[in-house]
C-alpha positions, -999 to +999 in steps of 0.1 A: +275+314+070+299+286+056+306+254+074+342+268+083+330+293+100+300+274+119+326+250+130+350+277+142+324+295+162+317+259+179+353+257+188+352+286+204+321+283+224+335+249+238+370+268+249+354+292+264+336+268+283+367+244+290+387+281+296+366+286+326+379+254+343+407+265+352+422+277+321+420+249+305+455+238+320+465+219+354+492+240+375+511+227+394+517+233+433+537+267+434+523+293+458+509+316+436+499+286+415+478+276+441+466+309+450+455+311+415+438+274+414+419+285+448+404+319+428+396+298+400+381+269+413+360+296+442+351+320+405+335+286+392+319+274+420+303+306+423+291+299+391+265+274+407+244+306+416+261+336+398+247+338+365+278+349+339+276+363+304+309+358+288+318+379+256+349+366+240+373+375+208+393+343+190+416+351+165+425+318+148+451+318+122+439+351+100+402+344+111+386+363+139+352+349+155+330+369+185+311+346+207+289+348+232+287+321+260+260+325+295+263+302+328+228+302+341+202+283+358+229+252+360+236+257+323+261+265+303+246+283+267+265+292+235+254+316+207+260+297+174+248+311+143+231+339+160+208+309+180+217+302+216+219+265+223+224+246+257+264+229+256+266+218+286+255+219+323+273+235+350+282+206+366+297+191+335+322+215+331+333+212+369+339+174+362+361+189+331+376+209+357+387+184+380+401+162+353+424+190+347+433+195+381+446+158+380+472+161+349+495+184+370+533+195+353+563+203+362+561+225+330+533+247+341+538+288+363+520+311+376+527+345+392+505+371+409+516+406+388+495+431+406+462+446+419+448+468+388+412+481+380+398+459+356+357+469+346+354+492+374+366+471+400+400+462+416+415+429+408+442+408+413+458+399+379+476+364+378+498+352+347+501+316+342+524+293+319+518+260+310+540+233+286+523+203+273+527+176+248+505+197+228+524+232+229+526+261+250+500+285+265+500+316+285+468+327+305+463+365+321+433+365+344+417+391+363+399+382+398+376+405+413+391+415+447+354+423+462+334+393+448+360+368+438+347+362+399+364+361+371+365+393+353+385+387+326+408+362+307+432+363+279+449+335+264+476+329+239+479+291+229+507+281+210+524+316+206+500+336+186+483+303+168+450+305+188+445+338+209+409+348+231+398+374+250+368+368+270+353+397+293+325+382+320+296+399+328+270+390+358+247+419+359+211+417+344+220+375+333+195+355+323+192+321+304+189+330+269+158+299+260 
């Protein structure tokens, strides 16, 4: 495998990881905004004690890259080059959350669409918007209804320039080392 691509699959484990707190985005103080910071911040902090394995799709530019992240044990693991490796801990993305939490905008939505079943199970899908210095992004994510976890997420950064699909798994999870 080239260096391109190692370096790309690296990329996308670490947004997966920084997806999971909270989107990578702040939101502001709206009331679905907050109802969707609430599910996200409970989905992670279940994390703690839920093992998750979290299959995601990046399309970068014309290049498409499957990755495999799992939160277990109070680690956070990333297939790279067919090898898991630890790339962070649990707690170390929450701190990554909470940074986020504190660069708020103005620029940033959110609005609960609808209950829908998502992987055999009913959840409630939000759809967030956020502006930055950086470019746009726009976030779908799917909350269990019975458990409160995260079920799914799609995101679309910079209008089709960086798009992922992640499904999360917590059956049968075990730290890969």
């Amino acid at each position: 495998m080239n260096m391109h691509r190692t370096k790309l699959l690296c990329t996308t484990a670490v947004f997966s990881i920084a997806s999971m707190s909270t989107g990578v985005r702040p939101l502001v103080a709206q009331d679905d905004c907050q109802a969707l910071i609430k599910s996200e911040t409970d989905a992670f902090g279940k994390l703690q004690n839920t093992p998750a394995h979290v299959y995601s799709t990046t399309k970068i530019g014309g290049t498409t890259v499957d990755s495999e992240v799992i939160y277990a044990a109070g680690s956070i693991y990333g297939k790279v080059n067919g090898k898991w490796i630890v790339m962070d801990t649990i707690k170390g993305a929450e701190q990554l959350q909470q940074q986020a939490m504190h660069r708020a905008s103005a620029k940033d939505t959110c609005r609960h669409l609808r209950e829908e079943p998502e992987n055999g199970e009913i959840a409630a899908l939000y759809r967030a918007h956020s502006e930055t210095s950086q470019g746009t992004m726009d976030m779908q994510i799917w909350i269990s209804k019975r458990t409160g976890l995260i079920l799914r997420n799609d995101i679309d950064n910079n209008g089709g320039k960086f798009l992922m699909s992640s499904r999360y798994e917590y059956t049968n999870v075990k730290p890969p080392l």
